[in-house]
C-alpha positions in Angstrom: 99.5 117.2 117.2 102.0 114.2 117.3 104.7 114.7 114.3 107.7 112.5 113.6 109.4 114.9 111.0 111.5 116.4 110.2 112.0 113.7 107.3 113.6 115.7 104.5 117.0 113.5 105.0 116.5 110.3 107.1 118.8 108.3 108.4 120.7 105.1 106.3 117.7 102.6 105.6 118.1 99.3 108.2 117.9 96.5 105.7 116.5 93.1 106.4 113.0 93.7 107.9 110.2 91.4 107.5 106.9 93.4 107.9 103.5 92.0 108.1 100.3 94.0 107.3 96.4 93.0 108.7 94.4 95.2 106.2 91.5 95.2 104.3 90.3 98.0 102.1 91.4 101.2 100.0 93.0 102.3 103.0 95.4 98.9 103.4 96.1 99.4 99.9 97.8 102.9 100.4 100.3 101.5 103.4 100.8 98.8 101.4 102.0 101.1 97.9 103.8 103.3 101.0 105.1 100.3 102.1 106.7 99.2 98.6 108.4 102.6 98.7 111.1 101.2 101.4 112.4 97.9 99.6 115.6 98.4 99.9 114.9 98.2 104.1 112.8 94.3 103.1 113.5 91.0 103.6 110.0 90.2 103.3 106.5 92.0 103.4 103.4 89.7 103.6 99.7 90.7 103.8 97.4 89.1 105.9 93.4 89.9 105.4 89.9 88.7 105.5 89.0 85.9 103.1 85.7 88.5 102.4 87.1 91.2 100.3 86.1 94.8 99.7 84.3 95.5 96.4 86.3 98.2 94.8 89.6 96.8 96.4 91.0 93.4 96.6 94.3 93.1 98.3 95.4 90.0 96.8 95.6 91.8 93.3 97.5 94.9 95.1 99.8 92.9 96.7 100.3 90.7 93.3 101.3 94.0 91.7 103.8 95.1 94.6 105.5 91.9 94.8 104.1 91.0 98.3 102.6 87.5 99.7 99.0 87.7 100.6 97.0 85.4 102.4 92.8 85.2 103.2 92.3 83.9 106.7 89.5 84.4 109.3 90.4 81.9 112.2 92.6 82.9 114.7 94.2 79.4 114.9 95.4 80.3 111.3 96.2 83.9 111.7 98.6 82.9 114.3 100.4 79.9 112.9 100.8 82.1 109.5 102.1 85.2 112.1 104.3 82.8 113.6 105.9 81.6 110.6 106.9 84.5 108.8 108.7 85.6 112.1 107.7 89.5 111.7 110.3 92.5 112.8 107.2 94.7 112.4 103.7 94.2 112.7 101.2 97.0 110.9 97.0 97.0 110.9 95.2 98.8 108.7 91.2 99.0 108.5 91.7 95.0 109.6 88.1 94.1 110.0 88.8 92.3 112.9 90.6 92.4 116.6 94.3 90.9 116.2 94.9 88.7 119.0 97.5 89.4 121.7 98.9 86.1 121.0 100.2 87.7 117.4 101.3 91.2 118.6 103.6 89.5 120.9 105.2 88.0 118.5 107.5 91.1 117.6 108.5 94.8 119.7 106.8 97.4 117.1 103.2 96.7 115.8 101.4 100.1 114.9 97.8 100.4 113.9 96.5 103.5 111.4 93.0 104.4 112.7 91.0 107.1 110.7 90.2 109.7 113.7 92.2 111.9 115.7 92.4 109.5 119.3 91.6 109.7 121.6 88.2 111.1 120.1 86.5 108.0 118.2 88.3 104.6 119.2 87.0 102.1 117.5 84.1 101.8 114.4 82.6 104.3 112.6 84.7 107.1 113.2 84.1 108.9 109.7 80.1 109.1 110.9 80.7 110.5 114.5 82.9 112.7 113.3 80.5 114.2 111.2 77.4 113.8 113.7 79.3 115.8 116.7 80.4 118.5 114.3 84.2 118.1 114.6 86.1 121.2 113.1 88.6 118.2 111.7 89.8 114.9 111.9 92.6 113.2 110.7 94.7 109.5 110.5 96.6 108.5 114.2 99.1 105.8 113.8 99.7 104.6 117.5 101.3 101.3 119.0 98.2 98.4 119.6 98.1 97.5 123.0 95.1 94.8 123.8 92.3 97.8 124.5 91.4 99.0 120.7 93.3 102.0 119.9 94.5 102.9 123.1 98.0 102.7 122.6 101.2 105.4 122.7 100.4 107.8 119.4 103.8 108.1 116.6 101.8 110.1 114.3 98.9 112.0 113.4 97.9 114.2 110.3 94.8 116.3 110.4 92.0 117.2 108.1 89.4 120.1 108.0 86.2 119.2 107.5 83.7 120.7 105.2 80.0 122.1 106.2 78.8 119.5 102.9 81.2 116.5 104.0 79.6 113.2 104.1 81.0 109.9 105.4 82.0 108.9 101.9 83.9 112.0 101.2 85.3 111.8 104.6 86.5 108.0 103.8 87.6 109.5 100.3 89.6 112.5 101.6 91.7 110.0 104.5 92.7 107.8 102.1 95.6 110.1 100.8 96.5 111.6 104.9 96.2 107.8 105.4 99.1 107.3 103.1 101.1 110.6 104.5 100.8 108.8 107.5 102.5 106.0 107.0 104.9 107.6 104.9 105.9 109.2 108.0 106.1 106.5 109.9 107.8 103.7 107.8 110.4 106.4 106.9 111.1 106.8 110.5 111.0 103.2 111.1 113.6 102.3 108.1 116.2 104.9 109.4 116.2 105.3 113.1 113.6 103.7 114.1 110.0 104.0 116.0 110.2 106.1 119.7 108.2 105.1 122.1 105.2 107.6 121.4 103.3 109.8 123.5 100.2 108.8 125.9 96.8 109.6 124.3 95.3 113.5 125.7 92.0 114.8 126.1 88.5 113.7 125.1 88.0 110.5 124.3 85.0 108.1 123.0 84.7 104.6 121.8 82.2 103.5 119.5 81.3 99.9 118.5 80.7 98.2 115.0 76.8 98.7 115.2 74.3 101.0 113.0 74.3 104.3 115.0 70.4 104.8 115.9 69.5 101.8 113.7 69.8 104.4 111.1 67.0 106.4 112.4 66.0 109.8 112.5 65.3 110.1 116.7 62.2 112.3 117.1 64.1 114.8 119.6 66.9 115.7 117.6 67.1 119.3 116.4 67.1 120.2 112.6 71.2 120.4 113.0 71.2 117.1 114.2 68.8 115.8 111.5 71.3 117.4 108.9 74.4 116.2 110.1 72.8 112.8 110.6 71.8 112.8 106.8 75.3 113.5 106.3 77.3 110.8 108.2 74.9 107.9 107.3 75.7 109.1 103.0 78.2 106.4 101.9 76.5 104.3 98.8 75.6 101.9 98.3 74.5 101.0 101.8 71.0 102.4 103.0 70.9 106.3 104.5 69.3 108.1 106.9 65.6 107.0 107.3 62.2 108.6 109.5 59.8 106.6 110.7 56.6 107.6 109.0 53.3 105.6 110.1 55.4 102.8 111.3 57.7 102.5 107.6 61.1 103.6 107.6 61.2 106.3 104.7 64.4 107.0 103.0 65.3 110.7 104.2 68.4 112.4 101.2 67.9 115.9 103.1 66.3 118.3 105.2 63.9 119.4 102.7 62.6 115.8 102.5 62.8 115.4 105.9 60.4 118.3 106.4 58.2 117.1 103.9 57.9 113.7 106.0 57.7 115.8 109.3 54.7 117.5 107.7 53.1 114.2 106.3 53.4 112.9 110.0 51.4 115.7 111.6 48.9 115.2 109.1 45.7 113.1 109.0 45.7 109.7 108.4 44.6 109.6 105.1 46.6 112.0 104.3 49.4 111.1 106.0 49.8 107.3 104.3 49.6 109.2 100.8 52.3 111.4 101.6 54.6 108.8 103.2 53.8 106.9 99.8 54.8 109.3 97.4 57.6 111.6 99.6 56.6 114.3 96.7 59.8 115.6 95.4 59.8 118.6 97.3 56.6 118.5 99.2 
């Protein structure tokens, strides 16, 4: 575990930084309130994002209500000229849907990226889902410096969180939100008093994952019934599509093991019978 505190009675609060925060999401939105906790420290704070927008959380309105710029870019030509202009001290990502170019993080000596998973396990996408599909005990929020590899970088901070037998990937996302914001409590408080250390190199297992549908959303024919489960489990997170089986060549929508047995059955049946049970997936077979 990599812990900055104690924190109970930082230093004086350096005054006159200019911050800038890559973010999208719920989980931008809580470094950014975090963020607005430390005004006293700002110059400036300015949010730069994706010009698509999550659903249930646009950060221009955040930032409207904080008192921070906010700006909608996707070219890199843009990103940088913007990055350039407001002349960062401190450079933060969060859930940024996108790789920030090297060209930008040179631009200041701290940038600092808050990735939902305890790194090394799960660099990059879908972390919530793996960490649920390889049965992790827990997982957590890691704020570490960004290097050029994706999440690679010397950890500041991380803050754990035990995972429950029923957890989905949407109550995993849920439950980070709030560590997500402990995080960066931690670390802006350090930041606006003494200032960042260096951080620790990254120990133990690690995996990288990449922004693709893990199996295609399939069931895979040799998984065990605990895979199956925790499968139906990591691919949960409405309103996009869950785990599915293919029955007689159609993906059928699989909610849980019981339907998932039903369909297993329907498969070894006849034909005939086997098309009418794909078609109805009777409520409890």
């Amino acid at each position: 575990t990599f812990n900055l505190r104690p924190m109970e009675a930082p230093g004086p609060v350096c005054s006159g930084k200019r911050v800038l925060i890559f973010g999208w999401g719920a989980a931008a939105e809580q470094v950014l309130k975090e963020l607005s906790c430390f005004k006293e420290g700002l110059e400036a704070a300015s949010c730069i994002s994706q010009t698509s927008q999550a659903k249930d959380c646009d950060l221009r309105d955040v930032c409207t209500a904080l008192d921070f710029d906010c700006v909608l870019l996707d070219s890199n030509a843009e990103i940088l000229k913007a990055a350039s202009a407001f002349r960062p001290d401190l450079i933060v990502s969060a859930s940024y849907r996108k790789k920030i170019p090297v060209s930008v993080l040179n631009l200041c000596r701290d940038c600092v990226n808050f990735h939902p998973s305890l790194l090394p396990k799960h660099r990059g996408c879908w972390s919530g889902f793996w960490c649920i599909f390889e049965g992790d005990a827990e997982t957590g929020v890691t704020c570490h410096r960004m290097v050029e590899d994706f999440d690679a970088g010397l950890i500041l901070q991380q803050e754990r969180l035990q995972l429950e037998p029923s957890d989905t990937s949407f109550s995993v996302y849920q439950k980070l939100l709030p560590v997500t914001a402990l995080c960066a409590r931690a670390v802006l408080a350090r930041y606006f008093s003494t200032g960042l250390p260096p951080g620790e190199e990254q120990k133990g297992e690690s995996s990288y994952h990449y922004r693709k549908l893990p199996f295609e959303g399939l069931i895979q024919t040799e998984w065990s019934e605990t895979q199956v489960e925790r499968f139906i489990r990591a691919m949960y997170f409405p309103p996009f599509d869950g785990a599915a089986l293919l029955v007689n060549g159609r993906q059928m929508p699989v909610e849980s093991l019981e339907v998932y047995r039903c369909l297993q059955r329907s498969a070894a049946s006849p034909m005939v019978e086997r098309s009418a049970a794909a078609e109805s997936v009777a409520p409890l077979c």
